[in-house]
Each structure stands twice: as structure tokens, then as C-alpha cells.
C-alpha positions, 0 to 999 in steps of 0.5 A: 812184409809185416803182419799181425802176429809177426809184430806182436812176436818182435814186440813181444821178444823186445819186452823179454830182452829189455826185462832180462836187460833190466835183471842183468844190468851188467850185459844189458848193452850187450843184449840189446845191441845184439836184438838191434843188430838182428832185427835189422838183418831180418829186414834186410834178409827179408826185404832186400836181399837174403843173408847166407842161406837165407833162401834155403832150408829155413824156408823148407822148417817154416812150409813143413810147419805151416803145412803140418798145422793145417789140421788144427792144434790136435793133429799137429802132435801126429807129425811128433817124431822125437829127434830128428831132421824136422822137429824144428817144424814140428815146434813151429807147427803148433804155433801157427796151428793156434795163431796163423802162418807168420814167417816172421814170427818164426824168426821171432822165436830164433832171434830170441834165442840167438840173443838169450846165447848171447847172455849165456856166454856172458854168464858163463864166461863171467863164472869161468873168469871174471865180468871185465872178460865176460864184457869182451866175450859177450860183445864178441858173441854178439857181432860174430857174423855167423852167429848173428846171421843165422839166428835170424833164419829159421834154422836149427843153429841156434837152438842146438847152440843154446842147449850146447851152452846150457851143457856148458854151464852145467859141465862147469857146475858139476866140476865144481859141486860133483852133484847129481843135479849137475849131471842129469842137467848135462845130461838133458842139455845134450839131448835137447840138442840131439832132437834138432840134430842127432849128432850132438848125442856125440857131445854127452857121449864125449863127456861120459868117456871123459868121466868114465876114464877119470873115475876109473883112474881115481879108483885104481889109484885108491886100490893101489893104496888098499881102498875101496871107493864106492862111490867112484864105482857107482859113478863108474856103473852108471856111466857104462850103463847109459853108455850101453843103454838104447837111448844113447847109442852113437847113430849108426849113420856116424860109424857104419865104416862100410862102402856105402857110408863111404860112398856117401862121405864122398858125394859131399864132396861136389860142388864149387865149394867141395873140399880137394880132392884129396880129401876124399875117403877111399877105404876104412884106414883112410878115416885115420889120416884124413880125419886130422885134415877134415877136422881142420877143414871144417873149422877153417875152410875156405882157405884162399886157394879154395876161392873160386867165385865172389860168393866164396868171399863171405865164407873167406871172412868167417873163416877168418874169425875161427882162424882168430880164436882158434889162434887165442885157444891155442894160447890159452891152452895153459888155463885149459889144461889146468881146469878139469871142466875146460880140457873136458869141454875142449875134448867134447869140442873135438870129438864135434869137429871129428864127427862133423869134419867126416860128415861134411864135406864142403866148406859151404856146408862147413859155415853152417854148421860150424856156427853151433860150436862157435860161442864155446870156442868164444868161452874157451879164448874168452881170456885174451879176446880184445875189448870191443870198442865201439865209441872213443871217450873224448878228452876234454883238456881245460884250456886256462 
């Protein structure tokens, strides 16, 4: 059902992505095909049939907002919390608090950024290679099926995949400048995603342990020869100083090792679509040998032998494609290796599927959160993912 304010919100997200396609001349296809596409999954989702998850907590962000701007404008900044599971409702909120209640507009707002990702990944994907392999990112970005689904929902994907991706770029640029600038950029960029889920403060701790660990060997290596290098100490202070700082502290819900945490783990596992049995965690030495196969889980469960119902057949076929690109960065493992920003990038990714394959513990859930790392595994194939072709040029032999 159509409104007012939920047009208006689509015409205006229209004229944003056909001006943005206008300044990016090169991925103007790209961005357009992937507004298309989600505004027509919007119309499915919310006049035929809801797409995966379409009827769960997206509905629940979108009546706590609604809810919450009932008060009027003013009163809406009482439901500010700062990180946590609802701020997504708390943005909502004032919006609705100025303009009225329009589910659509909601979906307006994360169609917006799902196609603005879309544009990242083509942006950076041409700094990291070149525009031929951004073009064959971009379209690859566009159709993910995952991807595209829940950036029509009112959910919290694709907002921490936009911010994961502005960490992306920025990690990209500090490698290249070695700048403050950078820095702090990253540094924001994965705590705007951590005001959506706290466990993307991982991320930035991940990459202030890689930063730590190469300063700390560029300084040994110059005492070795007799120097001193102020500067690799700074870096090496401040990098420990926010490490040990309030504001950055890994969740203890994340690394409490004690029966109850394992008791909840365990709880995960229910269900139709629970991972084995085995798979449970039973004491503190088990997160050693179990966390591998976690990690597989959640990246690439369903696996056939998990199917149990039709419904499973849609997490078959996504996993699919992180079995795809998986495969592709395996093979481009040789250029990882071989830029400090990716093989950084790539043990961020890592430490994600470490923390989210233990606090996930079944391959339903795996879907849903597995979409935000999506379009950095997209970056990271980028080079050998395959060119899209959507129409065949006909060729036209002169007859004589």
C-alpha cells in the first residue's frame, strides 16, 4: 500500500541515485539497475508475498520508531541509547516524529543505502584494480541476492554494510598516505557500524592488532640496527592507549568463556535450521577446535545435508554464492598476500567470521548476518569474478 510520504521518499531516492548516476557516468548502469531491481522486491515484499524475513524484526525497528515518535520531535531524543540493538528505530523515529508513520519511507531510506554500497563497491574496487574489474564487481554487488533482499527491509544490514565499506576504503587510503586523516576515518567508520551492532567494534579492534604488530616489528627491526623511530613508538602508544581505552573494550557478551555464555551459544542451536549437534560448545577448550568449523558454518551453511524443509532451499542458493567467492579469494589469495591494506582487510574479515560463527548458531540466522561482510568478499574476488552479461550484441554480417 502506497502513501504520501512513502512516494515522495522513492521519488526522492530516485532523483538522488539518477544524479549520483549523472557524477558517476561509469557505474550509472550499475546504480540504476540496482534501484530497479529493489523497488521491485519492495512491491513484491509488500504486496505479494514477504521476501526472507520480510515479516520479522524489520517490522519490529519500524513500530518501536513509530511508537517512540508519538511524543513529538523533542521527546524522541529520550529513546537515544547510543550503540545498541534499537538505534536503528531511534533514527526512524524522528522522521516519522516530523512527517507521520510510512513503512515505505522506512524502506526508502535503506534502499538508498543498498544502492550507495553498490557504488562503494564499484569505487573501491576500481582504486584496488582497475574500472573493467569495478564494472564486473559493481554488477556482481548489484544482483547478490542477499544483498538486494535486505536492503529493501527495514533492517540493520545494510547500514553496517555501508560503514564496513567506508572502513574499507579508508583502510585502503591509510596504507597508501599513512595519515592521520585516514586513521581517524577507519576509526569512525567502525564505530558508526557498532551503533547498529556492537559486534562490529571487532573490526577496528582487529585492525589496531594488525597495526600494533606491524609497528612493533618496524621498531625492533631499526633497534636491531641501532635506531630509534619516534614516530613507529607514537603510533605504537596510541594504538594500545585506545585499545585499553572504555570506549573500545570488546563486549563482554563476546568473551565471558563461563557456563552461562556457553549455555547461551548452545540455545542458538534450535531449530530446523541449528547447526549438528556436534557443533555444540560444552566447556572453554572446546572454542578452540569448534570455532574453525563455526566459522565455516556461518559462511557457508546450509550445506545440502542440512536441508530439511522447502524453505531451506533459498538459504541453499545463497549459500551458493559465498561458496563462489570464497573459492575466487582463495585464488586470489597471491594479490592479498601481496598489499598490506588487503591481507589487513582479510584478517579483519576473519576475526568477523570468528566472533559471529560463535554467536550464531544456526544457518537461518547465518543469512542474515552474513550479508554485511558480503560486499568486502565481493572486493576481495573482485579480480577473477566473471563479467556479467545481460544482453548479446548481435552481429550483423553484410550479405553482398
Amino acid at each position: 500500500m502506497f502513501d504520501l510520504a512513502g512516494i515522495t521518499s522513492l521519488a526522492t531516492v530516485f532523483l538522488i541515485v539518477f544524479i549520483l548516476s549523472l557524477y558517476f557516468k561509469s557505474f550509472a548502469k550499475i546504480i540504476l539497475a540496482a534501484l530497479i531491481l529493489r523497488i521491485l522486491l519492495l512491491i513484491i515484499n509488500n504486496n505479494f508475498f514477504y521476501l526472507p524475513d520480510g515479516n520479522m524484526d524489520g517490522l519490529t525497528f519500524e513500530f518501536f520508531a513509530w511508537e517512540w515518535s508519538q511524543d513529538g520531535f523533542i521527546n524522541v531524543f529520550k529513546h537515544y541509547h547510543g550503540p545498541n540493538t534499537y538505534f536503528l528505530s531511534f533514527l526512524l523515529a524522528i522522521p516519522y516524529s516530523l512527517l507521520g508513520r510510512s513503512y515505505i519511507m522506512a524502506q526508502s531510506f535503506t534502499i538508498l543505502f543498498g544502492v550507495i554500497n553498490i557504488l562503494l563497491v564499484c569505487l573501491i574496487a576500481r582504486k584496488l584494480w582497475n574500472n573493467k574489474i569495478a564494472l564486473n564487481a559493481g554488477w556482481f554487488a548489484a544482483f547478490f541476492p542477499s544483498a538486494a533482499s535486505y536492503s529493501v527491509l527495514f533492517m540493520r544490514e545494510t547500514y553496517i554494510a555501508f560503514f564496513l565499506l567506508l572502513a574499507f576504503f579508508h583502510i585502503i587510503n591509510f596504507f597508501e598516505h599513512k595519515n592521520l586523516k585516514s586513521f581517524l576515518f577507519v576509526l569512525l567508520s567502525f564505530i558508526g557500524a557498532s551503533f547498529f551492532h556492537l559486534g562490529s567494534i571487532f573490526g577496528l579492534i582487529a585492525f589496531l592488532g594488525v597495526l600494533g604488530f606491524m609497528y612493533i616489528k618496524l621498531l625492533l627491526k631499526k633497534l636491531y640496527y641501532g635506531k630509534v623511530d619516534l614516530n613507529n613508538l607514537l603510533v605504537i602508544i596510541v594504538v594500545f592507549f585506545i585499545l585499553q581505552s572504555s570506549g573500545l573494550k570488546i563486549p563482554n557478551e563476546y568473551l565471558d568463556l563461563d557456563r552461562s555464555r556457553v549455555k547461551v551459544i548452545n540455545t542458538k542451536l534450535n531449530g530446523d535450521a541449528a547447526y549438528p549437534e556436534w557443533a555444540k560448545i560444552n566447556s572453554n577448550i572446546e572454542y578452540l577446535y569448534k570455532a574453525p568449523t563455526r566459522m565455516v558454518y556461518f559462511i557457508l551453511s546450509p550445506f545440502p545435508w542440512d536441508i530439511k524443509s522447502l524453505k531451506h532451499i533459498v538459504g541453499l542458493f545463497d549459500s551458493l554464492f559465498y561458496f563462489f567467492l570464497t573459492f575466487l579469494i582463495f585464488r586470489n589469495l597471491k594479490n592479498i598476500k601481496n598489499d598490506q591494506a588487503l591481507i589487513t582487510i582479510l584478517i579483519i574479515l576473519l576475526s568477523y567470521l570468528f566472533v559471529f560463527g560463535l554467536g550464531v548458531g544456526n544457518f537461518g540466522t547465518a543469512i542474515r548476518h552474513r550479508v554485511k561482510f558480503a560486499f568486502w568478499m565481493i572486493l576481495l574476488a573482485a579480480p577473477l569474478i566473471p563479467k556479467l552479461v545481460l544482453f548479446k550484441e548481435k552481429i550483423i554480417k553484410n550479405k553482398k
